[in-house]
C-alpha positions, 0 to 999 in steps of 0.5 A: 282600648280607651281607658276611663282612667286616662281620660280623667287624667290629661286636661288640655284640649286641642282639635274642635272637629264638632264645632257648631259653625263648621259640623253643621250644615244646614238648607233653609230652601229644603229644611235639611240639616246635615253633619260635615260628612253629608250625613243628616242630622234631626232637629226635636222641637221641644213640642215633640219632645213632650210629646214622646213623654207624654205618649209614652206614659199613656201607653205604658204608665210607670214602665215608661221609665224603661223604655227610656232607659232601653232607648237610651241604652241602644242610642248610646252604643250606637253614638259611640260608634258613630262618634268613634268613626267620625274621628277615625276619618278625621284625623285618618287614624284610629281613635285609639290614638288620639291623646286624651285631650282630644278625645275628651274635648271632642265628647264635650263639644260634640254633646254641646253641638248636638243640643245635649247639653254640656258635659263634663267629667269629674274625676275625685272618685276615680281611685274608688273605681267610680266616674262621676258624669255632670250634664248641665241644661239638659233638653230631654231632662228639662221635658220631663215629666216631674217625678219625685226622683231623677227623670234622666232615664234616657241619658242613664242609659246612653251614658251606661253604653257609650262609656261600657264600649269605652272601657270594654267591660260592662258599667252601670249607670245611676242618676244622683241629682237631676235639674227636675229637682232644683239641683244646678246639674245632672249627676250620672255615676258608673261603675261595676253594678254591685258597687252601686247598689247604695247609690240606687237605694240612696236615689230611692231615699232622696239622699242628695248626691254628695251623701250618696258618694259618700256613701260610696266611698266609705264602703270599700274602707 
């Protein structure tokens, strides 16, 4: 099993497998698009993504939040193992074995390449038991409703289960600063639930993310 700890700790990068120019492959006469295993890729238009937005709060109202977080939830489990198969086949062992360069520069292209934005770990809280996840020009967030909260519900969620299966153990997932709100970069925060029970009620609050950490920390002293 992939240890988060170890992932924060070991910064250079080697193999580029999801690099846009070789992993994705596309078909002007047919309008297809597909990965380096011939497997099909989906491309969102911006006007379908605001209008998933804008169906969903018509059908649901506030609960649309949920259901975001819920689709999130499924997308992220699903992603690991897709992404986890695609590098066992690739480098032809099991991705346990990959060093932590490989495996964190891999996450950070493939994110890049799949139009998610970029992605980035943060590892100054990782001795208080917390892993700080920045997501820079985020497609689903920049379409978002505007709320006076962070809108990435759909990305809290895939975070919360890609970085669960991770680690073997149950994480959860709060958002502390959102592009929505004039901040430079998407801020997600897992760790054990009860240990962010501050960051939820601070996110509520508009307490900004440093002051949220902050707080953070300073509970376990």
């Amino acid at each position: 099993m992939v240890l988060v700890a170890d992932l924060l700790t070991d910064t250079h990068l080697t193999a580029n497998y999801f690099a846009t120019d070789v992993y994705v492959h596309g078909t002007l006469e047919l309008g297809l698009l597909e990965n380096r295993r011939g497997e099909r890729l989906l491309a969102l238009p911006d006007t379908l993504i605001k209008a998933i937005y804008s169906g969903l709060d018509n059908e649901t109202g506030r609960a649309s939040m949920l259901v975001l977080y819920n689709c999130g939830r499924w997308w992220g489990k699903n992603f690991y193992t897709r992404f986890c198969e695609e590098m066992t086949d690739y480098y032809n062992r099991p991705i346990t074995s990959l060093s932590m360069a490989e495996f964190l520069q891999a996450l950070q292209q493939c994110w890049l390449t799949h139009g998610w934005g970029q992605i980035s770990l943060d590892s100054d809280y990782r001795e208080q038991g917390f892993l700080v996840v920045k997501v820079r020009e985020s497609a689903f967030i920049c379409h978002a409703p505007q709320l006076e909260r962070p809108v990435g519900f759909l990305e809290t969620g895939a975070l919360q289960a890609f970085f669960s299966e991770l680690s073997g153990q149950p994480l959860h997932c709060v958002q502390t600063a959102c592009e929505s709100l004039g901040a430079e970069e998407n801020c997600f925060v897992l760790g054990i639930k009860e240990r962010l029970t501050l960051a939820e009620t601070g996110v509520d609050q508009s307490v900004s993310h440093g002051e949220i950490m902050a707080q953070l920390v300073g509970q376990g002293a």
